[in-house]
N, C-alpha and C positions, 0 to 999 in steps of 0.2 A: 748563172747564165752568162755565156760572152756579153762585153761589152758592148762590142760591133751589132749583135743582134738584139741589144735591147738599143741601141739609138736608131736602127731600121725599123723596130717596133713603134717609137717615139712618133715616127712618121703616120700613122694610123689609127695609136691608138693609146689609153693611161695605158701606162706599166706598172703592174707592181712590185719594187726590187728588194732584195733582203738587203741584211745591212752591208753584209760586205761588198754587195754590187753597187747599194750607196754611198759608201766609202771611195771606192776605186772611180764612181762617177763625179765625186766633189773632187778627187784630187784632178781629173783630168776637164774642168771647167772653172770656169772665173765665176764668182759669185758677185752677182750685181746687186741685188738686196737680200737681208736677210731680217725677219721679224719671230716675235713670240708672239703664239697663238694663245700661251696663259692655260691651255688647256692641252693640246697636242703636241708639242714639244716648238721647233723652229720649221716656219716656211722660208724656204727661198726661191729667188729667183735664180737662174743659174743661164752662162751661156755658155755654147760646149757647140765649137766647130761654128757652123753656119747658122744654130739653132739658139731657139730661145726656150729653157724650159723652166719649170715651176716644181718643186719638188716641196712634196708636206707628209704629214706623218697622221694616219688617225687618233684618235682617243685609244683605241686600241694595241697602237704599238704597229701598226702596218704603212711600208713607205710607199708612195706612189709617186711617177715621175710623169706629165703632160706636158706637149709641145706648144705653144703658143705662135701664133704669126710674128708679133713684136714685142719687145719691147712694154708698150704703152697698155697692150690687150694685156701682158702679163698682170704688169702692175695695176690694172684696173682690177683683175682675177684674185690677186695676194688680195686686196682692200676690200673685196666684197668677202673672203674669208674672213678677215680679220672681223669685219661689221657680224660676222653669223657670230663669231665666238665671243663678241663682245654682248652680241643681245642676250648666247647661252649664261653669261657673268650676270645681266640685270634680272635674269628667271623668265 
């Protein structure tokens, strides 16, 4: 998929991107955090133009990229993942 038309997508709605459109979107964004879910590979945060986005990977191997308002909503978003994947760790 263009680039262009998955960050107008960003605007609306997840996206699901393969890896090489995740590839081409790290290179053209700053990565502001980045963590391990211990279960699904690396969450980050990412910013890319005037946007704030969140990018994670399922259990299954599938990337998804969502827009966030800030900053702050991001990083409260990565933390409440991490909390799910940490409860999947205690059973």
């Amino acid at each position: 998929m263009e680039l262009d038309a998955i960050i107008r997508r960003l605007d609306d709605e997840v996206v699901e991107v393969s890896r090489d459109d995740l590839a081409a979107l790290l290179d053209l964004s700053v990565v502001a955090s980045e963590s391990s879910t211990g279960i699904a590979g690396r969450i980050r945060t990412l910013r890319l133009r005037d946007r704030v986005l969140v990018q994670e990977r399922t259990p299954k191997g599938q990337h998804y990229v969502r827009r966030l308002a800030s900053e702050e909503l991001a990083r409260r978003f990565v933390q409440s993942r991490l909390d799910a994947y940490e409860r999947m760790w205690d059973g």
